[in-house]
Every structure is written in C-alpha cells, then in structure tokens.
C-alpha positions as semicolon CSV with decimal commas, in nm:
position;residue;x (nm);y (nm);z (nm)
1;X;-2,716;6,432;-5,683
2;X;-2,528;6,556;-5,347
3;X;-2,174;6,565;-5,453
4;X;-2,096;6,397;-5,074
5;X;-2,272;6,104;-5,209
6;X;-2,076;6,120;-5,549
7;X;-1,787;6,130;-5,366
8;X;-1,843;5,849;-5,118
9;X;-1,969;5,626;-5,376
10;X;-1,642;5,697;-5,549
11;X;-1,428;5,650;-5,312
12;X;-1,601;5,260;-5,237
13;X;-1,582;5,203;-5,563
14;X;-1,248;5,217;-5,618
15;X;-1,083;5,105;-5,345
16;X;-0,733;5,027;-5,464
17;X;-0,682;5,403;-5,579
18;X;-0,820;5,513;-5,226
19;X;-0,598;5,366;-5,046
20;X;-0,285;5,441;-5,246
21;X;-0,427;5,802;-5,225
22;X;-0,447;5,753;-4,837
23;X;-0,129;5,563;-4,803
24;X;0,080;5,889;-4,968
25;X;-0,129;6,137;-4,764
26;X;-0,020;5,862;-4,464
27;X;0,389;5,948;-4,573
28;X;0,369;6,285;-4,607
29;X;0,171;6,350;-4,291
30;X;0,394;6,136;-4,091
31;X;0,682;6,308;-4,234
32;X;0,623;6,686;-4,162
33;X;0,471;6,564;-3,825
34;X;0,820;6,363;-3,719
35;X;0,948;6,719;-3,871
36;X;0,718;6,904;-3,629
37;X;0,803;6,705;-3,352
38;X;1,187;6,665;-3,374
39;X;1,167;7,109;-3,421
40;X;0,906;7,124;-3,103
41;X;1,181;6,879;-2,886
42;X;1,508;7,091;-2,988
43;X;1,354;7,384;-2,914
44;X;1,271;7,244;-2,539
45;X;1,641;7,114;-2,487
46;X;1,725;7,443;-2,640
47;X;1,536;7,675;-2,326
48;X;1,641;7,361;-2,114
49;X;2,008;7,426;-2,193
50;X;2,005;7,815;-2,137
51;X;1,814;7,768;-1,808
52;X;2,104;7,522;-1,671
53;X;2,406;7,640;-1,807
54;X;2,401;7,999;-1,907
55;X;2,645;8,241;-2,113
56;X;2,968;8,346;-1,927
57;X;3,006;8,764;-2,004
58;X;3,331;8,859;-1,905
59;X;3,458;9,228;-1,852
60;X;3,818;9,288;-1,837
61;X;4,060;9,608;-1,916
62;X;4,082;9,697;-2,325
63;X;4,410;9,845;-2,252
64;X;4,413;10,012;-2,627
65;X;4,095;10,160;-2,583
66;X;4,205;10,284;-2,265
67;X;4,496;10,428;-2,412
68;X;4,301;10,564;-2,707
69;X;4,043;10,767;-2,498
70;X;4,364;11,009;-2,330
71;X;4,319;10,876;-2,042
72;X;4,624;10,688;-2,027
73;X;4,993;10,791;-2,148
74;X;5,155;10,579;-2,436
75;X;5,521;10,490;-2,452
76;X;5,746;10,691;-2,662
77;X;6,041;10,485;-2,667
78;X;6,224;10,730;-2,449
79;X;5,954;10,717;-2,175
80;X;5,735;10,440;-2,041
81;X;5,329;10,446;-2,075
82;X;5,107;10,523;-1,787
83;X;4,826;10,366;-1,673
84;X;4,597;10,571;-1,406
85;X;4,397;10,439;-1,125
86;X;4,095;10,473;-1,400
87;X;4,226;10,186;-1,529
88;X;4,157;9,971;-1,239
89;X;3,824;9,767;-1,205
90;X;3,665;9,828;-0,868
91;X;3,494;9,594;-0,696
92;X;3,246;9,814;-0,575
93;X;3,140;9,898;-0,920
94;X;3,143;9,477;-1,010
95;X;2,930;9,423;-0,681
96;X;2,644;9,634;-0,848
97;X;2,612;9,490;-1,215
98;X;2,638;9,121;-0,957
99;X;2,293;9,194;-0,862
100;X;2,127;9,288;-1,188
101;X;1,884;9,042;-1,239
102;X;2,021;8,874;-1,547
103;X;2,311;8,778;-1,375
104;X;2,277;8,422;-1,259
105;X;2,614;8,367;-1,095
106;X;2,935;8,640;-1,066
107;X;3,269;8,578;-1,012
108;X;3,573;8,844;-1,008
109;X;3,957;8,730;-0,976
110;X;4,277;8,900;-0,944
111;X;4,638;8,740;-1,000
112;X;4,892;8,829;-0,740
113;X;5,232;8,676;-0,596
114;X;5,311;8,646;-0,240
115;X;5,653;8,642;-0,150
116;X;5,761;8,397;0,156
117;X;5,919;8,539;0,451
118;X;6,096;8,358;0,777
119;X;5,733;8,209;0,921
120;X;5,601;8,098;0,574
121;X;5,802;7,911;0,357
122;X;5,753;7,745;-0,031
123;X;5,716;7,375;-0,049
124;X;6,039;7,260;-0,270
125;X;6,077;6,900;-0,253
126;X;6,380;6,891;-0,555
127;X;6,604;7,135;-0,484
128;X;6,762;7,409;-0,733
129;X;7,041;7,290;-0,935
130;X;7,356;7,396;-0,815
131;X;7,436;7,719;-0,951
132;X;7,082;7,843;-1,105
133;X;6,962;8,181;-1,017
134;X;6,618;8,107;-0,927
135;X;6,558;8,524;-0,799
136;X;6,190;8,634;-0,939
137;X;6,063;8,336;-0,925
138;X;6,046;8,202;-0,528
139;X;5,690;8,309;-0,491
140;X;5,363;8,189;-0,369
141;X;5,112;8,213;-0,675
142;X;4,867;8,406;-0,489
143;X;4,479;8,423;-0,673
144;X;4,258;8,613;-0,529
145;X;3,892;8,467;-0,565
146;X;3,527;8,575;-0,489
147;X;3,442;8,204;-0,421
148;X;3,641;7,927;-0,431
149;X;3,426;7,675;-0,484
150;X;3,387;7,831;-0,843
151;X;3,722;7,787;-0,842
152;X;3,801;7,495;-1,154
153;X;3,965;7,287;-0,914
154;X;3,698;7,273;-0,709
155;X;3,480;7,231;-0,861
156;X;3,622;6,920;-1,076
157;X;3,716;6,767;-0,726
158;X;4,118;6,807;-0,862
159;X;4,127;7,017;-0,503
160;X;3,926;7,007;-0,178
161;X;3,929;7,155;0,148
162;X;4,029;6,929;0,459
163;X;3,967;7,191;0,724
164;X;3,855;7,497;0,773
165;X;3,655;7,661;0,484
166;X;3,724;7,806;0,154
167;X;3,651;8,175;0,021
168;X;3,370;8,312;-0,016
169;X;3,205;8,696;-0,140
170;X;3,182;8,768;0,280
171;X;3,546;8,667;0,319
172;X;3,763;8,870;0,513
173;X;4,050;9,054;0,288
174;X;4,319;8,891;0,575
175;X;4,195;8,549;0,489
176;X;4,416;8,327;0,319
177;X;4,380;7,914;0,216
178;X;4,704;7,729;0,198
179;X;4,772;7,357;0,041
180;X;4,806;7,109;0,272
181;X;5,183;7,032;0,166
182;X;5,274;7,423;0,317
183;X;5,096;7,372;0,611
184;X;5,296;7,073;0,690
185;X;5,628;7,207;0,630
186;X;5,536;7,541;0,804
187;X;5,356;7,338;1,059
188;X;5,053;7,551;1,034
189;X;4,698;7,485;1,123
190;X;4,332;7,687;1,096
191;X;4,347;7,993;1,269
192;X;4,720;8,068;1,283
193;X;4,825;8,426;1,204
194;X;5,088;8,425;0,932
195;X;5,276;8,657;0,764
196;X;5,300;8,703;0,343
197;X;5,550;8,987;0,139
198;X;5,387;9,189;-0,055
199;X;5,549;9,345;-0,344
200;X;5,531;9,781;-0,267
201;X;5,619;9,988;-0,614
202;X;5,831;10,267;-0,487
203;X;5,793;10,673;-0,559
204;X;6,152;10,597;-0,788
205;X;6,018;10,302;-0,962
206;X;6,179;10,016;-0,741
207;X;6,046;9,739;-0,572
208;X;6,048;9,649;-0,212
209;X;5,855;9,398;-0,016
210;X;5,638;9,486;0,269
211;X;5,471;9,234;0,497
212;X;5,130;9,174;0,552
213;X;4,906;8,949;0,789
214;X;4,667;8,709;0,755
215;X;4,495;8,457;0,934
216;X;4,482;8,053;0,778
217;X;4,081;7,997;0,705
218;X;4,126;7,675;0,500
219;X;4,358;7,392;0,423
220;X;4,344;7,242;0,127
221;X;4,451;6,914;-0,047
222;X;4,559;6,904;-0,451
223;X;4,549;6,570;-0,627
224;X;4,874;6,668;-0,821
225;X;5,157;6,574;-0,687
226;X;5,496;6,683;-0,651
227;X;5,729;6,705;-0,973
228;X;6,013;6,442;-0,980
229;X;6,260;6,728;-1,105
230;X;6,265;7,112;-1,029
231;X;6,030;7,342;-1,126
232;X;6,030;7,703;-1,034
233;X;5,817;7,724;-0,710
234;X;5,557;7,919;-0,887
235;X;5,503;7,636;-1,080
236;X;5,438;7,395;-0,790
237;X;5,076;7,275;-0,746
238;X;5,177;7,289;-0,347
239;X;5,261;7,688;-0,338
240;X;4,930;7,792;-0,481
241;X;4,716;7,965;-0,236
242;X;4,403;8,167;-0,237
243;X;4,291;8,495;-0,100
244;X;3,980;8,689;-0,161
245;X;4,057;8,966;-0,450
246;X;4,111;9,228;-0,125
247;X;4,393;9,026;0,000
248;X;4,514;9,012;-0,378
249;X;4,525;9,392;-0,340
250;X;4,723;9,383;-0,011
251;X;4,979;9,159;-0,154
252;X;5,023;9,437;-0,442
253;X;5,132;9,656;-0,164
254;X;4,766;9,903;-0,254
255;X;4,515;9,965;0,039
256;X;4,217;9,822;0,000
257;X;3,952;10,118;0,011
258;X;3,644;10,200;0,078
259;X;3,554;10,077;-0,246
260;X;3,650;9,699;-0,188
261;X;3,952;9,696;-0,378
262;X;4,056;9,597;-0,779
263;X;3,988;9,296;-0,962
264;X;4,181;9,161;-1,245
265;X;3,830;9,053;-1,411
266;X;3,481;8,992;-1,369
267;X;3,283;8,701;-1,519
268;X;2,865;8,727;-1,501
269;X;2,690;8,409;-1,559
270;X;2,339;8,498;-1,734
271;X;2,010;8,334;-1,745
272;X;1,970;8,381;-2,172
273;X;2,188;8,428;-2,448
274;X;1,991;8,704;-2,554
275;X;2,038;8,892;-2,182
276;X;2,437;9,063;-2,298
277;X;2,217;9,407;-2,368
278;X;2,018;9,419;-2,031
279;X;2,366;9,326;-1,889
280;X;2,500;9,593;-2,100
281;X;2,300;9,828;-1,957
282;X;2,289;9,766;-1,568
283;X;2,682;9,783;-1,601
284;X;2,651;10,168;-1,771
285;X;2,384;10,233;-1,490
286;X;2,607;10,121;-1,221
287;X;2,884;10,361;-1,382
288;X;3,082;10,128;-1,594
289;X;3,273;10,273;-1,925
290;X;3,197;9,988;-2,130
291;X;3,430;10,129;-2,381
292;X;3,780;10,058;-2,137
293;X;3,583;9,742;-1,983
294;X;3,374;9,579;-2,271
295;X;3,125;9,315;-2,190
296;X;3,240;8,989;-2,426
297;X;3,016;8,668;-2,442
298;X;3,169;8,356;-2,410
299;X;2,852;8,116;-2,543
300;X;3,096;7,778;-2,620
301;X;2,927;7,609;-2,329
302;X;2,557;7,647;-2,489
303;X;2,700;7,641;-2,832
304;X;2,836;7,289;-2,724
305;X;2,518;7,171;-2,554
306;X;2,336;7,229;-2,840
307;X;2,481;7,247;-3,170
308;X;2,403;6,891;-3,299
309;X;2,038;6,939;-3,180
310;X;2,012;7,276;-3,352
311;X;2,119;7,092;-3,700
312;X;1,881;6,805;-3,602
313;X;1,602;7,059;-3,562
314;X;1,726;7,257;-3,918
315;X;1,732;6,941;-4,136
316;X;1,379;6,889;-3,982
317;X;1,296;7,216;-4,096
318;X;1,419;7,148;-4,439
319;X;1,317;6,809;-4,466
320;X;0,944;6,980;-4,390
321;X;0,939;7,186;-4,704
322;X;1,109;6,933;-4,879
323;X;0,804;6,662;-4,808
324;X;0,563;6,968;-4,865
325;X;0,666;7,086;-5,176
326;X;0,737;6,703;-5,312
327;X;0,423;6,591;-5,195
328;X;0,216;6,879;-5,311
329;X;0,355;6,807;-5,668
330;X;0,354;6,418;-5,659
331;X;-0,019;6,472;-5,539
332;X;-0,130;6,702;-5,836
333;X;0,028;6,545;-6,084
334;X;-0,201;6,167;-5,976
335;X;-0,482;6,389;-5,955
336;X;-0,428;6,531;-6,267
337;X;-0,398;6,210;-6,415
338;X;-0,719;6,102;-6,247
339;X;-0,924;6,394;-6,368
340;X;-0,772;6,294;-6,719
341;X;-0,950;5,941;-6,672
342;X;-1,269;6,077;-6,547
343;X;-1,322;6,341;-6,789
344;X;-1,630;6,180;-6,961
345;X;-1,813;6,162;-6,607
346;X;-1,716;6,485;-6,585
347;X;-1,870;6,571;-6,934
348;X;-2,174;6,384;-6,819
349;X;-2,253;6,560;-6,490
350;X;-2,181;6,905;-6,638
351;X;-2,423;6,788;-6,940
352;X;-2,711;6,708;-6,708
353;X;-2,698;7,070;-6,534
354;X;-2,397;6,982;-6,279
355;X;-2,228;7,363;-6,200
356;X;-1,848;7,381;-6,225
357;X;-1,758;7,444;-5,870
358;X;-1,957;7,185;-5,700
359;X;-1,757;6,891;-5,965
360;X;-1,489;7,014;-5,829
361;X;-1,584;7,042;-5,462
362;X;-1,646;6,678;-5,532
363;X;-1,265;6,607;-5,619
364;X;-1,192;6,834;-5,316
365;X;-1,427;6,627;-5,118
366;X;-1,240;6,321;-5,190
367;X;-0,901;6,416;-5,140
368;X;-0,975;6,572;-4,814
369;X;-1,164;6,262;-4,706
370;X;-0,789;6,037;-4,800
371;X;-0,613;6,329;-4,611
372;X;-0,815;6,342;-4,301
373;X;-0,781;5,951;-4,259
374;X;-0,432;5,949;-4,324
375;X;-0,377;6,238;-4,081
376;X;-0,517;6,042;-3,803
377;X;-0,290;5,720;-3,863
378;X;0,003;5,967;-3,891
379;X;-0,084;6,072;-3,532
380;X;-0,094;5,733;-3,392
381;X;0,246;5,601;-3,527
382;X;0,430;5,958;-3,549
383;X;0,560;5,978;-3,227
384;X;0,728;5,675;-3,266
385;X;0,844;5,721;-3,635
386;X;1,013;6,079;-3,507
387;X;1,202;5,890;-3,193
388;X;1,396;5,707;-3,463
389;X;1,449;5,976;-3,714
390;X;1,547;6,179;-3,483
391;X;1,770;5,998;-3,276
392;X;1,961;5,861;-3,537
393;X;1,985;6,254;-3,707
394;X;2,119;6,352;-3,364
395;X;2,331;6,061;-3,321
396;X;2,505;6,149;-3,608
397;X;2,560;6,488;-3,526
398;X;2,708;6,445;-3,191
399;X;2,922;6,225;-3,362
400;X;3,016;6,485;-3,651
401;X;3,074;6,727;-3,391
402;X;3,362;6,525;-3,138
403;X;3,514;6,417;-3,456
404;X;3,548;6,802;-3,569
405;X;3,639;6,893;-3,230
406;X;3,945;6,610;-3,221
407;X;4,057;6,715;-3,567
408;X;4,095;7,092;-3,450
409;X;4,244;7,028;-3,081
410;X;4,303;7,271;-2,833
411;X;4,270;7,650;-2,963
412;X;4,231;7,975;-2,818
413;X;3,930;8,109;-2,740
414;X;3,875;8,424;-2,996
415;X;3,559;8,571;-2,755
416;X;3,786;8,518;-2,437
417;X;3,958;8,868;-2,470
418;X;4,172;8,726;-2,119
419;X;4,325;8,469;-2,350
420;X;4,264;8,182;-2,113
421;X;4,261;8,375;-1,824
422;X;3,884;8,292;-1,735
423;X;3,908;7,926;-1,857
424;X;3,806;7,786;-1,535
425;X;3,479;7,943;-1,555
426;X;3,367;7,721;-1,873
427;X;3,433;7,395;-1,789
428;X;3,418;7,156;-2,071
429;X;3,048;7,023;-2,163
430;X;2,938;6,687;-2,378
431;X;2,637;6,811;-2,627
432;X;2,302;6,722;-2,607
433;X;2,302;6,336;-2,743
434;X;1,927;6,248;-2,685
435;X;1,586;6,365;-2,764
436;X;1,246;6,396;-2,630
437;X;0,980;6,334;-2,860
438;X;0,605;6,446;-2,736
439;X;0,338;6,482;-2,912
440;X;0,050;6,741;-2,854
441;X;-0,279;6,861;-2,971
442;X;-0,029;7,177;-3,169
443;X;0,144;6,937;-3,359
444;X;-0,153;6,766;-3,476
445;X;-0,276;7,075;-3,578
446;X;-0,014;7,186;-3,729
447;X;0,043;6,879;-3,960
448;X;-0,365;6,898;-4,022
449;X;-0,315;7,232;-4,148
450;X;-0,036;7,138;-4,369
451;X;-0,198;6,812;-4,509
452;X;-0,516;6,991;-4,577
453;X;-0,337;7,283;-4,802
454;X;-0,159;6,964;-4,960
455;X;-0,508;6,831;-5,047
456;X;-0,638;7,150;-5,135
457;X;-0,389;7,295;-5,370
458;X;-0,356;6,913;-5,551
459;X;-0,689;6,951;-5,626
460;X;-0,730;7,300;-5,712
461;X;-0,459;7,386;-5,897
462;X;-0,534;7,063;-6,212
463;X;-0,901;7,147;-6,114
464;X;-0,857;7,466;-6,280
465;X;-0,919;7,325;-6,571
466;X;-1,243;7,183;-6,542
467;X;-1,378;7,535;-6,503
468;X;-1,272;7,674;-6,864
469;X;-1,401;7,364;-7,038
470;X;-1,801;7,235;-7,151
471;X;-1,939;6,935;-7,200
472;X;-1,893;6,899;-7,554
473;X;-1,537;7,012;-7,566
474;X;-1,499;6,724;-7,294
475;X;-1,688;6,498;-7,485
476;X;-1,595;6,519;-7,840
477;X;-1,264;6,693;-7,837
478;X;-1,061;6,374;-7,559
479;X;-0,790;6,486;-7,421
C-alpha cells in the first residue's frame, strides 16, 4: 500500500493526536516566526537609525603624542615646553577630509576671548563688588564656528538670530554675531564696523592687546537671562559672541594664512558606524598625522537610539534556539512514544514485505503533513502575535535603559578626548521605543525551513530505530 495513503488514513483516524501534533508545530512555528520578525524589524530601525543620525568622529590635538614624537619640547622644571606651529590643526587640511564622502556633516571650532575696547563694551547689569579685582576676566567669550546653526543653541532654539544672519563655512573671517543685550548697550546694528582686542604673545613672552575689525553680520537673542548677582563677564550668556574660526585666529593676535587659519577641533558626522576607517584614511590622504590628531568615535547618539531594540532583537535570537532546541526535543520524545504504541503495525507491515525506509517515510510523511498546516496558521496570526511580544520586550527595555541612565547621572564622556568640549555636537536622543513588525515571503521561509528540520529530525532521529529491528523482534520481544 502507498505509504501517502497509510499516512492519510492515519492521520483521519486519529484525530485528537493530529491536532495536538499540529497545535505544538502551531507554537513553535509562531514562536521562531515572532523571533524572525522582531530580528528582521530591529535590524530596519537599526540602518534607519545610522542613516538619520550618524557617528560624530572628532579629531583634536594628542598633546602627549605630540610631545612623544620630538616634535615638541617638554618642560624641565627649569624651562617651559614648546609647542610648534605643527601642532596646530589647519583648516585647510580639515576642509579636505570635509568632503570625503563618508562625511555627512563637518564642523570645526576654535575657543578665543575678545577683549572690549572704548566702541564695544561687556553687558554687566550687577556690578563688581567693591573692591574685587576682576583683571583676566573682562572678556567677550569669543567661539569661533564653521556654522552656527550647528551651534547647540541653535539648534535647541535656547538662541536665535533677530537680524542679520548667522555664520556660515563662506563667512568672512571679519564677521562677527553679537547678543542682542551688547548691541543695545553699544547701540549697534547690522553692518556697523566695530572694533575687538585681540590678545598678541610678545617675542619676550608678554601679552599685549592689539585691535582688530570686524563688521556686525547677525544679532542674536539668548533665552537666558541676566544673573541676579555678579558673575565674571565671561560667564554672562549676553557677552558670548561668535566668529568664524578665522576671526578666532585674529583675536589670537596670528594671521590668518593662506591656509584658512587653526581650529581648536574638528567633528565629522558619518553616514555608518562602520565608515571611522574610510574616514581614517581620506584624513592620511589629505596629509593628516593621525598619530598627533587621532580620529575618536563618539557613537552615544546611535548607541542610545538603539540599544533597547538591539536587546529586543538578541532575546529574539535566543528565544529562537531556545523554541528550536525545546521543540525539537519535546517533538521526538511524543514521537517516540508514538512509535512505541505502533510498534505491532509496524511489525505487521515489515512482516508482509514493507522495506524499512518507506515505514519510516510514512512517520516522516505525517509529521510534515502537521508541520506544513501549522506553518500556514503561524503565518496568518504571527504578525500579530510578534507586535505584542515585541512591543512589550522593547517596552521594557526602554524602560531598563532611562532607569540605568537616572541611576548613573551626568558623566564624562570617556570617547570624547575634548572632555566636553564637543558636547554640543551630540545632542541628547530618546531610544527607539516602538517597532515595526512586517511580514514577508523570507520570513515565511525561513520559519518553513526551521519547522521542517523540526519535523524531520523528530522523526528521524527515534526512527532510527525501526531500521535495526525485524518483525519478530517487534513482535515477540514488546518493548
């Protein structure tokens, strides 16, 4: 007799066993496929998340390496180290690795002071107590910025121009944007000339001031407003002004150059995680000693965006070879049993001339036939079933992850070699907190693959058996 027909007849006949055979096949296909599925929709927020927010590489000065290469002088306690103009950044050298095409967005800054003279004065609403030496410390905090709109203020809305424009890469090195509180006391408006000291390091080591011009290209407005007590004008959110980094460089008291000037640091905004060594190696090409200015990732942004998704996705992954390997076991062991029940129709077929292989084809035939059906009802209500799992997996993460974040608070940045400095250029980001379940014609695959090796090794592996015995052993000898 066809063992197709042997096995459809069996699997009428007993109905109740079918469809408890079905029904597991039904939870273990519907649990690797939610598994599938939750992996297949973290990987897409994954790429998602690279794609819109990038890694920040920053390059600064390794002032020990520099040291350690000979290129500098170190201090010997009777004389002061030395730092050589190879120790500056250029910007001409920053321009090039800006257009390598991993770089997404660039950014360069450079701190700098400003010292007021008779047209330009600081914004002190609470005077100095009576008394207090306030000398190195009346200065405009002058930040020198390839565009401000990258600028954290900015870009937050804590700060916004209300006339004239802000910086930007084509800026003119005389262009300068002052707060709104300064250009009231000073009574200045857009496009007045105005004067700024910049601090000149002599031949003997002394300071002297020097002045320099620029022109007023934007007012701006802070939202912070003025301290009730003193503060050291520094301080004040009113006497902070911008200038591109070559006006930084003026206000050091250095000529600007052919070469566009020095810049504190540079920050590259990349496409991929994965893009640091094609960074790497545009910014040797373009001349670069990445040994005195090492490229350092800054990932917190992505890591934040999707670190609760990632564990989603790897308890998926384990819950996969957990339901696999269960399943696989739990399956054999009822067939087992099942074989154990049948053996005297198996000592009957193999008595009438039935070969080995095709009784246990017929077992195989079975258990395939539970598998596929249960496969397809996995499909239908999958989807589904893996919306909840999954967003109550990533619920739970996100949650895990804000309450770790509160318990640790505020701490420096390890991969930030500025130590802050660059802060602005990560703004703070909530992590993924939802998911988007699809299915597709891979996933069903993929889970058909899996439930069928279920089926098959269940079977195969008790079925062994049936191949080392004969009829009469099965029929006289039991169990």
């Amino acid at each position: 007799m066809n063992l197709f027909k042997r096995a459809w007849w069996r699997l009428c006949s007993h109905l109740g066993k079918t469809v408890m055979l079905v029904g597991l096949f039904f939870v273990i296909c519907a649990l690797v496929l939610s598994g599938f599925l939750i992996q297949s929709a973290a990987a897409r927020a994954a790429d998602s998340a690279k794609n819109s927010v990038g890694v920040v590489a920053t390059m600064q000065l390794d002032l020990n390496a520099y040291l350690e290469s000979g290129k500098g002088k170190h201090s010997d306690g009777a004389q002061p180290g030395m730092i050589g103009a190879d120790a500056d950044l250029r910007r001409s050298l920053v321009d090039k690795i800006c257009r390598s095409s991993v770089v997404a967005q660039c950014n360069y800054t450079k701190d700098g002071v400003a010292a007021p003279t008779d047209q330009v004065k600081l914004h002190q609403p609470v005077p100095a107590p009576a008394g207090q030496d306030t000398g190195g410390v009346d200065f405009f905090k002058a930040d020198g910025v390839r565009d401000l709109n990258s600028v954290k203020d900015f870009r937050n809305g804590d700060s916004k121009l209300v006339a004239g424009s802000g910086i930007t890469p084509d800026s003119k090195s005389d262009m300068v944007v002052i707060e709104e509180r300064v250009a009231k006391d000073n009574h200045l408006k857009v496009g007045d000339k105005v004067k700024l000291n910049a601090n000149v390091q002599n031949p003997d080591g002394r300071l002297s001031t020097k002045e320099e011009e620029f022109t007023v290209g934007g007012i701006y407005r802070s939202s912070t407003a003025d301290p009730g007590t003193y503060v050291p004008p520094m301080q004040a959110p009113s006497n902070q002004i911008y200038v591109s980094p070559d006006g930084a460089t003026r206000l050091d008291g250095k000529d600007v150059g052919a070469d566009g000037g020095v810049v504190k640091s540079a920050t590259f905004t990349l496409h991929r995680p994965d893009d640091l060594d094609r960074l790497k190696k545009d910014a040797e090409a373009a001349g670069v000693d990445l040994k005195i200015f090492p490229l350092s990732v800054n990932d917190k942004q992505y890591k934040t965006l999707v670190g609760p998704i990632n564990k989603t996705a790897d308890f998926a992954s384990l819950t996969v070879w957990l339901v696999a390997v269960a399943g696989t076991v739990i399956l054999a062991l009822i067939i087992a049993s099942n074989m154990r029940e049948r053996r005297k129709e198996m000592g009957i077929l193999l008595s009438l001339g039935e070969k080995k292989p095709k009784l246990l084809g017929q077992h195989l035939v079975e258990v395939v036939a539970c598998a596929v059906l249960a496969i397809g009802l996995a499909a239908v209500g999958s989807q589904v079933i893996a919306q909840a799992i999954g967003d109550r997996l990533l619920s739970g993460e996100v949650s895990s992850a804000q309450n770790a974040a509160d318990d640790e608070g505020p701490q420096q940045d390890l991969s930030d070699p500025t130590g802050g400095a660059n802060k602005e250029d990560t703004p703070a980001v909530d992590p993924i907190d939802s998911i988007d379940i699809r299915l597709g014609a891979g996933d069903i695959g993929a889970v058909g693959a899996t439930g069928l090796g279920i089926a098959a090794l269940a079977t195969i592996v008790p079925g062994i058996r049936i191949l080392r015995l004969n009829p009469r052993d099965i029929l006289t000898k039991g169990d």
